[in-house]
C-alpha positions as CSV (number, residue, x, y, z in Angstrom):
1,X,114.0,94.7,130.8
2,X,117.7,94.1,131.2
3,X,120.4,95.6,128.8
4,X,122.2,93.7,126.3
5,X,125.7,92.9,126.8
6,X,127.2,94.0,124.6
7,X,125.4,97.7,125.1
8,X,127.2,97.6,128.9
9,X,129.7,100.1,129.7
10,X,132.3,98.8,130.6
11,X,134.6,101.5,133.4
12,X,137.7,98.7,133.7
13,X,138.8,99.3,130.3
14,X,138.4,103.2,129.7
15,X,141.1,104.9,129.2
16,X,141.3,108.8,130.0
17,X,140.6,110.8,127.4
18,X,143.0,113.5,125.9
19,X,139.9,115.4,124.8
20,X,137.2,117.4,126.9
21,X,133.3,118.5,126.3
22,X,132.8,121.9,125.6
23,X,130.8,122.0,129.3
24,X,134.1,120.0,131.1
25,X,136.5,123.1,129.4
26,X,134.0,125.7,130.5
27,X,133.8,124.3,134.2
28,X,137.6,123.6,134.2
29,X,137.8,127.6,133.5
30,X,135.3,128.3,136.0
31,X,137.1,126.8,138.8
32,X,140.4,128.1,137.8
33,X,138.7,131.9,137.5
34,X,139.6,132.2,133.7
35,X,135.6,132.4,132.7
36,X,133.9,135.4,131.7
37,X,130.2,135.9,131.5
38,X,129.9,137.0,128.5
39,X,132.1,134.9,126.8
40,X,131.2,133.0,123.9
41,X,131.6,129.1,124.2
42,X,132.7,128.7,120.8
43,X,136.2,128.9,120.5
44,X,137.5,128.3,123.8
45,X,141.1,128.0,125.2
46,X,142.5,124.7,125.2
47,X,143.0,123.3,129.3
48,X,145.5,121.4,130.3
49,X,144.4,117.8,131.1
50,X,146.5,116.1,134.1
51,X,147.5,112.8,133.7
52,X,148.0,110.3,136.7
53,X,149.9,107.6,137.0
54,X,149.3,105.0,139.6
55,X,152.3,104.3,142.0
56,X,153.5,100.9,143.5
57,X,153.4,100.4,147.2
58,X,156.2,101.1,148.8
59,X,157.7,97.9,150.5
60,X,158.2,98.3,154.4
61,X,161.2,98.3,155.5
62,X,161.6,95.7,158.3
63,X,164.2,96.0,161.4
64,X,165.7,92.7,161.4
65,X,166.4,92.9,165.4
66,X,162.4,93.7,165.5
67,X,162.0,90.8,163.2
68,X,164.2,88.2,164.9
69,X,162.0,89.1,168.1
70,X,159.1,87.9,166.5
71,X,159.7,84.0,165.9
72,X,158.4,81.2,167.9
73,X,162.3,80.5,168.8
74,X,163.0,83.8,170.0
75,X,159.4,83.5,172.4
76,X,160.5,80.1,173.7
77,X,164.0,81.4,173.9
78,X,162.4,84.5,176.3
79,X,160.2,82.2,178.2
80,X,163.0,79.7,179.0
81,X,164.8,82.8,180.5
């Protein structure tokens, strides 16, 4: 039985959230070796939630000498020599 439309989850739109699980905060403070055994998981400290931002490309810069030695005239022009 397939799922109804308009049940999907759709990934392309979700944005990220400024708001973690209890179990996301507790791992977060587990990997940066802030968690205690025997500490209670109510009340927690806040964590920091990094935010990326997606950069553009870079455009490569071209050497014009190397580019003028790339055209068919500059071939013929080397072939005729």
């Amino acid at each position: 039985m397939s799922l109804h439309r308009s049940l999907r989850i759709d990934t392309a739109g979700t944005q990220q959230r400024s708001v973690l699980k209890r179990i996301e905060r507790m791992k977060d403070l587990m990997q940066k070796g802030l968690w205690v055994q025997d500490q209670k998981v109510v009340g927690l400290p806040k964590t920091r939630i990094v935010k990326l931002k997606a950069r553009k490309a870079a455009k490569a810069k071209v050497d014009p000498a190397a580019a003028g030695a790339a055209t068919p005239e500059a071939k013929q022009e080397e072939k005729a020599a």
